[in-house]
Residue, then its C-alpha position, 0 to 999 in steps of 0.5 A: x404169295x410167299x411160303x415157309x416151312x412150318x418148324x420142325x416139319x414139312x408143311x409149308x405154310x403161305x407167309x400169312x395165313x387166315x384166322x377163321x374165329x370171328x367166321x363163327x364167334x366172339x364178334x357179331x355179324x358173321x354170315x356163313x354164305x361170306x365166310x365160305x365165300x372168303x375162305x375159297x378167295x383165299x385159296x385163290x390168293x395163294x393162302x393155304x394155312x387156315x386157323x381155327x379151333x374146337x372152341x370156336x362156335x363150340x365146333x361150328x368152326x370147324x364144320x364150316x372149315x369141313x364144309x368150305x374145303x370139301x374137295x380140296x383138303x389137299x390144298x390146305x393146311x388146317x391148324x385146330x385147337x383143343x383144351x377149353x372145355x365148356x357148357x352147353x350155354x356156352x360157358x368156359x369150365x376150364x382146360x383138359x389137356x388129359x390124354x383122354x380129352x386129346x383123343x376124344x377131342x381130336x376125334x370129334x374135330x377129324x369129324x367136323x373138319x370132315x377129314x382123316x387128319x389134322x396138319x397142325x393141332x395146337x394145345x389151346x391152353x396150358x392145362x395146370x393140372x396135366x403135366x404138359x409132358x402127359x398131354x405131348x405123349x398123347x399127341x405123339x400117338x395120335x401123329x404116329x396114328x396119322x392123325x395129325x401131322x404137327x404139334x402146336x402150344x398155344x399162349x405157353x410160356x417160354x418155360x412150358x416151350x422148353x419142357x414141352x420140346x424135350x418130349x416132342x418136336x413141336x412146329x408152332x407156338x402161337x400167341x398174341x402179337x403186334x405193333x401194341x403187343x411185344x410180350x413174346x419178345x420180352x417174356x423169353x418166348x420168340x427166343x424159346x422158338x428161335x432156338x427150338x426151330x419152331x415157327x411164331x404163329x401171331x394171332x391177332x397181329x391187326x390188334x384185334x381190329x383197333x390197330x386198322x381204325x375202323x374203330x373211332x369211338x367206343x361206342x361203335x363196339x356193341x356189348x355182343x362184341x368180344x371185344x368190349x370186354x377188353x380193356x384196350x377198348x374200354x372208354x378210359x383207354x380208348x381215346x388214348x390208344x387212338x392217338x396210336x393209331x392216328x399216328x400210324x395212318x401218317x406213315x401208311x399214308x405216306x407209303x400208300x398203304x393201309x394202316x392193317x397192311x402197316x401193322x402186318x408188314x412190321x409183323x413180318x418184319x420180325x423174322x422168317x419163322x414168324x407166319x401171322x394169321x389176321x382174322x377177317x370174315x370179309x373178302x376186301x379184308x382179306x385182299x387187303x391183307x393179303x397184299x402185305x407181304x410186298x410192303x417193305x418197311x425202311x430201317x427209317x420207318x421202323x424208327x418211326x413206327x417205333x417213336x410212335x410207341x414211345x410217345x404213346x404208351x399203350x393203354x390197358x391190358x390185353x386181355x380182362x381177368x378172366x381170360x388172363x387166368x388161362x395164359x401160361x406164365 
């Protein structure tokens, strides 16, 4: 496994990291005896940057993260998030990114993580109502505190990224990229972090499992699954963005790879500073996607993979109405 310097700090990060969401929420079938199980297996793989969030499973995440890593907190590197705030059933209210709520929320995560700091801690959503300078003030004292060692945004615009960096130094941006989304590279946000030192945290670079094709219809995607509130996977869209994949699956097989190992290997492709962190709780995945970071793409296949998009225009946005109203723009 490769490492890199997590930006403007001095963790070093593996070159693909582990998303545990779906280990605790949003997608069905998850088994904590599996998830602990694959979480140990990538430590043994060499991965030691491990993703999660207060919001994931309301906490559940978090304490299974707690309880895989016991004993071996020094072997990891733990990114969490905070800011959504939600009901007891479940429901989203919005986001807290006051002083107050990144105190008390880092407070319940250090419990759950059982651990006495945070390597990387990540404002999930930009809160419209707090000023982002007010909220890095506040994660300034809780670094000076030792309680965390690392300041992300998560799904911030380039303007947000630019006047976040005046305040503090900040190592992570994270957003949504892949082969079927390109917005950082067009809405300024990359450039923002190329020229801030900050490292490009793409989560769901596999497109949230659709760029792999385990999916073949749309009804193999079951009503609990978050996924089928995505207009990606919608039976409009579904046929048509299936043509993508079909067409990556010739260029994997030609290079003897998998389509997941292609998607990730052009992820990489994009720079040193970008760490992708595809989510998986099953241990064959996570081999699977380990062993991307030895795919070389050719100069040639870039320009295939890129005709395959311009034949095939993706279809559907990335994110329902709702989810989109908490994305910074």
């Amino acid at each position: 496994m490769d490492y890199v310097e997590l930006g403007n700090s001095r963790l070093k990060v593996s070159r693909v990291g582990l998303g545990c969401m779906g280990m605790s929420e949003y997608y069905p079938g998850f088994n904590e005896k599996e998830s602990v199980a694959t979480l140990h297996r990538a430590v043994e793989l060499g991965i030691n940057f491990f993703d999660t969030a207060d919001e994931y499973g309301m906490g559940k995440n978090e304490e299974l993260l707690g309880k895989a890593f016991k004993g071996i907190r020094d072997q990891v590197i733990i990114a969490s998030k905070f800011g959504f705030v939600r009901d007891a059933s479940g429901n989203t209210l919005g986001i807290d990114g006051s002083p107050r709520h990144v105190r008390e929320a880092c407070e319940a995560s250090l419990k759950r993580l059982q651990t006495d700091y945070i390597d990387l801690y990540y404002l999930h959503r930009i809160d419209p109502r707090t000023p982002v300078e007010d909220t890095l003030n506040a994660l300034l004292d809780l670094k000076d505190q030792g309680k965390i060692r690392a300041i992300g945004l998560s799904e911030a615009s380039a303007r947000t990224i630019e006047r976040a960096s005046r305040v503090a130094k900040i190592s992570a941006v994270q957003s949504e990229y892949s082969l079927w989304t390109r917005d950082p590279e067009q809405n300024g946000v990359m450039e923002s972090c190329n020229r801030n030192g900050i490292s490009f945290v793409p989560f769901s670079p596999l497109g949230r499992g659709f760029l792999t094709g385990r999916f073949r219809k749309p009804g193999e995607i079951t009503v609990d699954d978050y996924r089928s509130q995505f207009p990606r996977f919608s039976k409009e869209n579904f046929d048509s963005n299936l043509k993508i994949v079909e067409e990556l699956a010739v260029i994997s097989s030609e290079k003897g790879i998998t389509n997941s190992q292609l998607a990730l290997a052009w992820v990489l492709s994009r720079g040193k500073n970008l760490v992708p962190i595809p989510g998986t709780k099953k241990v064959r995945y996570l081999e699977e996607n380990a062993r991307a970071v030895d795919v070389v793409l050719t100069q040639n296949d870039l320009s295939r993979i890129d005709e395959v998009f311009r034949k095939n225009p993706v279809r559907g946005e990335r994110y329902s109405n709702d989810a989109m109203k908490y994305v910074d723009r």
